[in-house]
N, C-alpha and C positions, 0 to 999 in steps of 0.2 A: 464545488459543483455550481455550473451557472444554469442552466434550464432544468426546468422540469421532463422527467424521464417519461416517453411516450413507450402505450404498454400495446403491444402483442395478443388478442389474444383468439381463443378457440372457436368451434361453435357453439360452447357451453358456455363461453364469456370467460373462463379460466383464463388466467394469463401467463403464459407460454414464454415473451421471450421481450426483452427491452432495446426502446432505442435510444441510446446516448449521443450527445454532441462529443465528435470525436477527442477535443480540448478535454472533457470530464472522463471519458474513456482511457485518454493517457496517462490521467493522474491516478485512476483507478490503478493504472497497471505500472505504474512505478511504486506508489504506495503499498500493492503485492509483491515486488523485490527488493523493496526494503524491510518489510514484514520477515519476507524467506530469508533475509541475511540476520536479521534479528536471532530468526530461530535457528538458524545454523550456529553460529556463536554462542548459544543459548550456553553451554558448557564449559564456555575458555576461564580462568581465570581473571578477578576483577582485581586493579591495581589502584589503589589512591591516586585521585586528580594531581595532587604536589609529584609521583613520583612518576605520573605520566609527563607532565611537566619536565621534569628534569632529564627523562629519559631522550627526548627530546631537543634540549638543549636548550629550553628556556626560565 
Protein backbone atom coordinates (compact mmCIF):
# COMPACT_ATOMS: atom_id res chain seq x y z
CA UNK A 1 0.00 0.00 0.00
CA UNK A 2 1.45 3.49 -0.98
CA UNK A 3 -0.74 6.36 0.56
CA UNK A 4 -2.50 6.85 3.38
CA UNK A 5 -6.45 5.87 3.24
CA UNK A 6 -8.70 9.04 3.29
CA UNK A 7 -11.68 8.34 5.68
CA UNK A 8 -15.42 8.93 4.91
CA UNK A 9 -17.12 10.01 7.38
CA UNK A 10 -20.82 10.91 9.09
CA UNK A 11 -22.31 13.76 10.93
CA UNK A 12 -21.29 12.01 14.10
CA UNK A 13 -17.55 11.88 12.79
CA UNK A 14 -18.17 7.83 12.49
CA UNK A 15 -16.37 6.66 9.69
CA UNK A 16 -18.55 5.22 7.06
CA UNK A 17 -16.61 4.48 4.07
CA UNK A 18 -12.79 4.70 2.66
CA UNK A 19 -10.87 6.05 -0.09
CA UNK A 20 -8.06 4.10 -1.76
CA UNK A 21 -5.70 4.80 -4.63
CA UNK A 22 -6.92 2.66 -7.20
CA UNK A 23 -3.09 0.74 -7.53
CA UNK A 24 -3.86 -0.33 -3.46
CA UNK A 25 -7.45 -1.12 -4.30
CA UNK A 26 -6.29 -3.82 -6.91
CA UNK A 27 -3.84 -5.32 -4.75
CA UNK A 28 -6.46 -5.50 -2.05
CA UNK A 29 -8.62 -7.30 -4.49
CA UNK A 30 -6.23 -9.74 -5.97
CA UNK A 31 -4.77 -10.58 -2.54
CA UNK A 32 -8.99 -11.62 -1.84
CA UNK A 33 -8.59 -14.25 -4.71
CA UNK A 34 -5.87 -15.64 -3.80
CA UNK A 35 -7.02 -15.75 -0.15
CA UNK A 36 -10.58 -17.45 -1.79
CA UNK A 37 -8.47 -20.07 -3.76
CA UNK A 38 -6.48 -20.68 -0.72
CA UNK A 39 -9.55 -21.59 1.01
CA UNK A 40 -11.14 -23.47 -1.76
CA UNK A 41 -8.21 -25.90 -1.75
CA UNK A 42 -8.12 -25.77 1.97
CA UNK A 43 -9.23 -29.84 1.76
CA UNK A 44 -7.28 -31.27 -1.40
CA UNK A 45 -4.60 -33.57 -0.37
CA UNK A 46 -0.82 -32.43 0.39
CA UNK A 47 1.97 -34.24 -1.76
CA UNK A 48 5.80 -33.85 -0.95
CA UNK A 49 7.78 -31.03 -2.83
CA UNK A 50 10.25 -34.13 -4.38
CA UNK A 51 7.10 -35.78 -5.60
CA UNK A 52 5.55 -32.59 -6.89
CA UNK A 53 8.79 -32.46 -8.46
CA UNK A 54 8.81 -35.43 -10.21
CA UNK A 55 5.34 -35.36 -11.12
CA UNK A 56 6.22 -32.94 -13.11
CA UNK A 57 9.12 -33.96 -14.80
CA UNK A 58 11.76 -32.27 -13.10
Amino acid sequence: MNAQPQFITNANGEKTAVILPIADYQELMEDLADLAAIAERKDEPNIPFEAALSEIGL
